[in-house]
C-alpha positions as CSV (number, residue, x, y, z in Angstrom):
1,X,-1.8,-0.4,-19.7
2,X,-1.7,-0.8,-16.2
3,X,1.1,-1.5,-13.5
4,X,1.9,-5.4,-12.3
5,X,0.9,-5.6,-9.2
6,X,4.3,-6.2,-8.5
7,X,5.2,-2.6,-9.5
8,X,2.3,-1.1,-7.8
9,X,3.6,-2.6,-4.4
10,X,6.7,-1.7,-4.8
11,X,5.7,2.0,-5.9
12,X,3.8,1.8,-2.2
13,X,7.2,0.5,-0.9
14,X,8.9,3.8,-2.3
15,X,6.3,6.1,-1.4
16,X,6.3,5.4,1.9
17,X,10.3,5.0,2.6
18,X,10.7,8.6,0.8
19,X,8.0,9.8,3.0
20,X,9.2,8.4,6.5
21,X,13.2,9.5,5.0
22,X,11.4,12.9,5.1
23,X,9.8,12.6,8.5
24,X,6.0,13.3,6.9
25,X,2.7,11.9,7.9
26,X,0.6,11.1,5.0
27,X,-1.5,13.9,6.4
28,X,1.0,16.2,5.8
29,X,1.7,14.9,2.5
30,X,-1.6,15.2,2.1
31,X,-1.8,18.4,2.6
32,X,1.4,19.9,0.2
33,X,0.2,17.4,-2.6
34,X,-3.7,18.4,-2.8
35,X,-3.8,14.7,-2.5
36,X,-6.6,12.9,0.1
37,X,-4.9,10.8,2.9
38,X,-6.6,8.3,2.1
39,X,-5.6,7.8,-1.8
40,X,-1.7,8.3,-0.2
41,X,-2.7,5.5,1.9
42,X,-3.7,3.3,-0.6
43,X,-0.9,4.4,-3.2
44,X,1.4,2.9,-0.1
45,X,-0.2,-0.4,0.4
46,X,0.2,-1.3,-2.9
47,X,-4.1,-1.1,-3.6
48,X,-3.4,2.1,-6.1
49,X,-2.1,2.6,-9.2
50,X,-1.8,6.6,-9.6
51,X,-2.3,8.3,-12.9
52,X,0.6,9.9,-13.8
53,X,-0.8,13.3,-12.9
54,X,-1.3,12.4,-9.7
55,X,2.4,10.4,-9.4
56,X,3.6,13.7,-10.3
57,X,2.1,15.6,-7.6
58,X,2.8,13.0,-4.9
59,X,6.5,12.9,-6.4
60,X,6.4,16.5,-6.0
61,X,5.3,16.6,-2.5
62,X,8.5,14.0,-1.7
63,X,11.0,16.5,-3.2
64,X,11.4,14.0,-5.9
65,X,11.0,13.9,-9.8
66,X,8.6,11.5,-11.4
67,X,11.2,9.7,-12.6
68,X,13.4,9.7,-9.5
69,X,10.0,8.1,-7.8
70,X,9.9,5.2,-10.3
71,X,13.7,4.7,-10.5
72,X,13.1,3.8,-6.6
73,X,10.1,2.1,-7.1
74,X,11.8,0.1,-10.0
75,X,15.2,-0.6,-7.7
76,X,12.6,-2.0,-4.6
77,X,10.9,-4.3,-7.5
78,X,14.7,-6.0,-8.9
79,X,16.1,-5.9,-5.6
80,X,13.3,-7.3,-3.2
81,X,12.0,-9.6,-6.3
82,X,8.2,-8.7,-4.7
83,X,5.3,-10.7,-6.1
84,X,1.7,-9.5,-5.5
85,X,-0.2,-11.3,-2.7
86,X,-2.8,-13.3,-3.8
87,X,-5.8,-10.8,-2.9
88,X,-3.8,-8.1,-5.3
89,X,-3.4,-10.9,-7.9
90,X,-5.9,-10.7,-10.3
């Protein structure tokens, strides 16, 4: 089963806060996590869903657990009540 694009976005939303609290350019993420840029990118705008290998090393390159990096994701998604834009909707 896949994430609601709900989750996904707010999983971006997370990323990219922990990242900026951190003062780290995707790059550099990047760069600790194995990870391409790109994928980080696209994990941050809400257009990814990461496996959960990949979660782990991105979560890992944010000094976080797995679970610590969906607890924040999950807190953005109750508190910000996000819905998917339409082009995520599917």
């Amino acid at each position: 089963m896949s994430a609601s694009p709900a989750f996904q976005l707010a999983l971006g939303l997370a990323v990219k806060a922990r990242r900026e609290e951190l003062g780290r350019t995707q790059e550099t993420v990047a760069n600790d996590t194995d990870l391409h840029q790109r994928w980080i990118s696209n994990v941050e705008t809400g257009k990814r869903n990461p496996s959960y290998a990949s979660l782990r090393r991105l979560a890992s390159g944010l000094d976080l657990s797995a679970s610590e990096l969906i607890a924040r994701a999950e807190q953005i998604e109750a508190s910000d009540g996000i819905s998917a834009p339409a082009a995520v909707r599917r």
